[in-house]
C-alpha positions in Angstrom: -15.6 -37.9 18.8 -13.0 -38.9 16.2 -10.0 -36.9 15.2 -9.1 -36.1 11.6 -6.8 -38.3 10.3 -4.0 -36.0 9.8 -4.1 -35.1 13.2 -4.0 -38.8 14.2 -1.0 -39.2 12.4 0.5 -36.1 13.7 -0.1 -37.7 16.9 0.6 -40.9 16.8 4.0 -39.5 15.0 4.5 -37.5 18.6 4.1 -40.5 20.2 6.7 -42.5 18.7 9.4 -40.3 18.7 8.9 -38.7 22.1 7.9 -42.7 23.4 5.0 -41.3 25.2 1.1 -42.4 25.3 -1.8 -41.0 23.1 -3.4 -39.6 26.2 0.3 -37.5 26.3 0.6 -36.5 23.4 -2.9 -35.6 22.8 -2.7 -33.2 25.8 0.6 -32.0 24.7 -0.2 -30.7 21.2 -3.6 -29.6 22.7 -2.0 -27.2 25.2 1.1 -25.6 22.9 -1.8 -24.7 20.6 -4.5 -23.3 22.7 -1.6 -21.3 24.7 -0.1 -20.0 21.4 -3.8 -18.8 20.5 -3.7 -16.2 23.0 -3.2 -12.6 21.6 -0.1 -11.2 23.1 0.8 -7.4 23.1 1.3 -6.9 19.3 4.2 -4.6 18.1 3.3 -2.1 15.9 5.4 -1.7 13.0 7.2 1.3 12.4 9.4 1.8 9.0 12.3 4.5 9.9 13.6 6.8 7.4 16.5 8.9 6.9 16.3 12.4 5.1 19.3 11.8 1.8 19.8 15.9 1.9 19.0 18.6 -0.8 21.0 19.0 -3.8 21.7 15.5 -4.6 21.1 16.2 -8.0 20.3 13.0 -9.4 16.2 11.6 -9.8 15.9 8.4 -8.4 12.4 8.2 -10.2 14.7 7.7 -13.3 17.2 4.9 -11.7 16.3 2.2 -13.7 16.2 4.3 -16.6 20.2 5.3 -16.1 20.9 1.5 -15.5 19.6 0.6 -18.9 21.7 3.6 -20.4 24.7 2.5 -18.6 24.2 -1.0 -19.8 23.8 -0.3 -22.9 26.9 1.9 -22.9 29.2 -1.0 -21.6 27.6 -3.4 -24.1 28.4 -1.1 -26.8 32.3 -1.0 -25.6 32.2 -4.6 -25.3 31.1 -5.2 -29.0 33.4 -2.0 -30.5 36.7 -4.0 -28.8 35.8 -7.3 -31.0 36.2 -5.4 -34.0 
């Protein structure tokens, strides 16, 4: 059996910075791997939200929509004080 030769490399890189055999290293990268494999308990996601209260009285379907407005607005005063 012959490894791929990327893993090779990724080995024999292991080896010279840790200074330890390809035997080592091998067994090494074998192990964190297959131990990481095993399904743990997985959390479960859970987005929290906040009620904002009634009677806020703005849409914020239409945010972007006031943004542009408001822009536009400040653009406009920009441009009147070069006159």
């Amino acid at each position: 059996m012959t490894l791929d030769p990327d893993v090779e490399r990724l080995i024999r890189e292991a080896m010279r910075e840790r200074g330890i055999s390809f035997k080592e290293a091998l067994n090494e990268a074998a192990r964190k791997g297959l131990l990481r494999a095993k399904p743990g308990r997985i959390r479960r996601f859970v987005q929290r939200s906040f009620p904002l209260g009634d009677g806020q009285g703005f849409r914020w379907d239409k945010a972007l929509a006031l943004a542009e407005a408001m822009e536009d607005e400040e653009l406009s005063r920009k441009l009147s004080l070069r006159k």
